[in-house]
N, C-alpha and C positions, 0 to 999 in steps of 0.2 A: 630498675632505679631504686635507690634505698631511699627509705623514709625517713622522711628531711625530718620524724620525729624524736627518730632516735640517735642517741649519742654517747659517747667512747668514756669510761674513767676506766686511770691506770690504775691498779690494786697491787702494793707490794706489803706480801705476810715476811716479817723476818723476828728471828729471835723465839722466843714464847710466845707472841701474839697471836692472837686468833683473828680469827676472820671477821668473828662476829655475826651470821647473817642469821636470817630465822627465814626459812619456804617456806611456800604455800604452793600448792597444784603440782602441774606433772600428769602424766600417765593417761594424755589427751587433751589435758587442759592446761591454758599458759603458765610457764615459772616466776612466780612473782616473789616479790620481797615483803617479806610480811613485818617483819620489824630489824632494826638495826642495832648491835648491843654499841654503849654508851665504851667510846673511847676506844674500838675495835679500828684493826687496819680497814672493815669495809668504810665506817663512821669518817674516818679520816681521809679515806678516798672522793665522799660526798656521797657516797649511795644514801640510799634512804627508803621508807617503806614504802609501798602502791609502787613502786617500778616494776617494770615485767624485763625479765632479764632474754634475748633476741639471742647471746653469740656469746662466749669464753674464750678468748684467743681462738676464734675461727670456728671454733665446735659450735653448729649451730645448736640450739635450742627450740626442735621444730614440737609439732604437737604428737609425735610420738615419743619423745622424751619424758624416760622416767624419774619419778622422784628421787632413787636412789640414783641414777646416773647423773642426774643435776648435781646434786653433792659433791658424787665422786671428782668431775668436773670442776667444783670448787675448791674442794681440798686439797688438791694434788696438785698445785703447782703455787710456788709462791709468788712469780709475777705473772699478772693477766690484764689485758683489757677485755674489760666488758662493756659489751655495748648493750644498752638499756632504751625503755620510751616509759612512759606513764600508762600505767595500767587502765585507768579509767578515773573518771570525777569522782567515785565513792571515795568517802574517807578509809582510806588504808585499814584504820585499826577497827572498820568492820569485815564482817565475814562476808567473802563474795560467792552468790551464790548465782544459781540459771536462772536468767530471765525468761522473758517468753521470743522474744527472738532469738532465740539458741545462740548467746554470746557465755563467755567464759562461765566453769563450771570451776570453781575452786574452795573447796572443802576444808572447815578445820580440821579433819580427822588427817589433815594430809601433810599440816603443821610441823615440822622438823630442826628442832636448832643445831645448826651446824656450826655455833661458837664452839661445839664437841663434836667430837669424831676424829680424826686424823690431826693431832695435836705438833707444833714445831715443837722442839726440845733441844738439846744440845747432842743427838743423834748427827754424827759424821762431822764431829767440830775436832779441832787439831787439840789436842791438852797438853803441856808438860806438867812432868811429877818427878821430885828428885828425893833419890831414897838412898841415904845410907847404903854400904857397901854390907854389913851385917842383916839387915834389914831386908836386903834386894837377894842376894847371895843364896841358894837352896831353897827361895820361899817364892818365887813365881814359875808354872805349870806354863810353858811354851808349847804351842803343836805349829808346823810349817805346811800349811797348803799351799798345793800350786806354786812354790816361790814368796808366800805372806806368812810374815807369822802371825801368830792369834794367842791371844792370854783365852786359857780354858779355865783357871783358878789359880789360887795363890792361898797360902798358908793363911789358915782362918786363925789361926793361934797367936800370930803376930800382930797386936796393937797397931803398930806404924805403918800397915798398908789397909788401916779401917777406909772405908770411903774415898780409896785413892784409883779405882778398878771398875769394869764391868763384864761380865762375862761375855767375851768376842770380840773385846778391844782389839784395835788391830797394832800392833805395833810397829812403827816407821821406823826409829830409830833409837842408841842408846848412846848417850855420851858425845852425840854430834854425826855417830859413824853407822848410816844406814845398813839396817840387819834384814836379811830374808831367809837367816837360816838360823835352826836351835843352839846349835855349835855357837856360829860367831857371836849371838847373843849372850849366850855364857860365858865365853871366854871376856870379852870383854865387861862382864861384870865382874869374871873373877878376877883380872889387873889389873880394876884399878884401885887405888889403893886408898879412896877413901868413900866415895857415891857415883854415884850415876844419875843423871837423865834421860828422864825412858819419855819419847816422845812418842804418843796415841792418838788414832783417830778413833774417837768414840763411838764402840759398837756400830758401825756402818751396816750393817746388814739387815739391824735394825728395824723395824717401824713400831712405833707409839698409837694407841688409841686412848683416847680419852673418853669415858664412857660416864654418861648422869640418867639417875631414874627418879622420878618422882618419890617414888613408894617402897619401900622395904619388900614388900611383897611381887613387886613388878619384876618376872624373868628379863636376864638380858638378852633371851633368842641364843645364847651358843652353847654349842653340845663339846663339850671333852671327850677325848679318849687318853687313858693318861696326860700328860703334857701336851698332847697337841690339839689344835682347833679343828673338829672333822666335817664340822656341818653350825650350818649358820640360818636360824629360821628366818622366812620372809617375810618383811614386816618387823621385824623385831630389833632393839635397838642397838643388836652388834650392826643387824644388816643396813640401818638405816646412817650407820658410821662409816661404811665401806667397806668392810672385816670383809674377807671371801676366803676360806676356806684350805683352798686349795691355789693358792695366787704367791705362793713363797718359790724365789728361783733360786738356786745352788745350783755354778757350775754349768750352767744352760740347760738345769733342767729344772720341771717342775714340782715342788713339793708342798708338804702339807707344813702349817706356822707352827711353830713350837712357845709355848710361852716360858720366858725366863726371869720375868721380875712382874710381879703383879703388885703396885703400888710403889713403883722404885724399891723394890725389895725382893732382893733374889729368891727365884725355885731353883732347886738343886736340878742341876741335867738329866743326874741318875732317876726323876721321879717317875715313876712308875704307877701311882695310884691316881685317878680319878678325884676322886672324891678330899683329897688334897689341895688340885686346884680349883677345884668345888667348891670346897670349902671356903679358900682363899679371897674368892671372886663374891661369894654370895654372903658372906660375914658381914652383918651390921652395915653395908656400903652402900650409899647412895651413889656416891660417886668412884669409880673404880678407872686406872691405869693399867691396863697392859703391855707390855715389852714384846714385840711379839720376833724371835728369829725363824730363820730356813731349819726346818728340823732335820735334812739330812747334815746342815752346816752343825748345829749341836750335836748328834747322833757321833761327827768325829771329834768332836771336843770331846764327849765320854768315852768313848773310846784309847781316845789318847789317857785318858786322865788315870783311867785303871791299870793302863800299863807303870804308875807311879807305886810305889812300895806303898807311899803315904799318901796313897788318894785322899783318902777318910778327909784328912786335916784340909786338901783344897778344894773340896765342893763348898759353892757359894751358896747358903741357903737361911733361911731364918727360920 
């Protein structure tokens, strides 16, 4: 029989919005809600702090539930009901600690705000962008996988395609007349005789992390190797974001994430150093954005792009 104390609110994340939530416990001990950010889709759903979260769309939340899988669990889907009760009489915005009847054991050291981590963004939203026929014409870098094509780069030299791109957009169509091959994409930019409309789903293959440290001096937990993510410490606050490693699919199969824009600011494909995105990630940032794609999915974007006379000019990179 379920307990007539707990009850259902629906939760829809859309847009930018965050979730807003801030945990407490896990890893034995119940998932509760330790604070609620002001004007977040949890806020507006009626959650609130001292709730002990029971269920996520069916996923229970039993007492071997870990703090990072509560998360994970939270972030990853934008509509959920969750089914909640009251944690206990304490006032929420103290710290719950073990009694002498071995009732919940919930730590601040276990504290996690998850208004960061797996951030919405305009990742897999449809865009048009209409570009001159001069403009469009020799200065966008197509590769066709599987029957899709994909923008690998476009001519950095050209003003009027600044901010119009992302490296892995997928390209749906041009001019109205759905394209899945490099040919027919060209062709039909080269006839017509004055622009086109290049219609994009934006980087779908995509995921966004949103990452915040207190301290300038606070590691994020993730290890580089060249451009890609190879290892993610436990505890630390990639892992406490969701980041895994090795969790990038291409293709049906499994790969390692490649980062391609660290602050909405493209890394070039070709990077090959370390200590570049190193650099990139650990510069003056409290708060830092990662782009993260399927690295074997970039591996052919570079590939494709060096087969261009004039690669140089279309790596996206700052």
């Amino acid at each position: 029989m379920r307990d007539p104390n707990v009850f259902v609110v629906t939760v829809e994340v859309s847009g930018n919005e965050r979730l807003g939530l801030a945990l407490i416990g896990g890893d034995g001990t119940p998932i509760c809600i330790k604070s609620v950010q002001d004007g977040s889709a949890a806020q507006k759903a009626g959650l609130y702090s001292g709730l002990q979260i029971i269920d996520v769309n069916d996923i229970i939340f039993s007492a071997e539930t870990s703090h990072h899988e509560a998360i994970v669990a939270l972030t990853s889907q934008d509509h959920m009901k969750i089914s909640v009760k009251e944690a206990g009489s304490r006032p929420p915005s103290e710290q719950f600690t073990r009694v002498d009847n071995g009732t919940s054991v919930l730590e601040d050291k276990s504290i996690k705000d998850i208004s960061y981590g797996l951030k919405k963004t305009e990742i897999g939203t449809t865009l048009s962008t209409f570009l001159q026929k001069r403009h469009a014409q020799n200065n966008l870098h197509l590769v066709e996988i599987s029957g899709v094509l994909w923008l690998a780069g476009w001519n950095q030299k050209e003003p009027a395609l600044l901010n119009k791109f992302r490296v892995g957009d997928c390209i749906l169509s041009i001019s109205g007349q759905a394209v899945t091959r490099v040919e027919e994409a060209l062709s039909i930019i080269e006839t017509t005789p004055t622009g086109v409309d290049i219609l994009v789903q934006r980087v779908p293959l995509a995921t966004e992390y949103k990452l915040r440290r207190n301290d300038l001096s606070e590691e994020w937990g993730i290890q580089f190797r060249q451009n890609r993510i190879v290892d993610i410490i436990h505890g630390g606050i990639g892992w406490v974001a969701g980041i895994q490693p090795f969790a990038a699919e291409f293709q049906d199969q499994c790969c390692a994430w490649a980062v391609t824009e660290v602050n909405r600011k493209p890394v070039s494909v070709f990077c090959r150093s370390t200590d570049i995105i190193s650099d990139k990630v650990q510069k003056d940032n409290k708060d830092v954005v990662l782009t993260l794609q399927p690295s074997e999915f970039v591996n052919i974007l570079a590939e494709s792009l060096l087969q261009n006379p004039r690669y140089e000019d279309f790596v996206a990179r700052t």
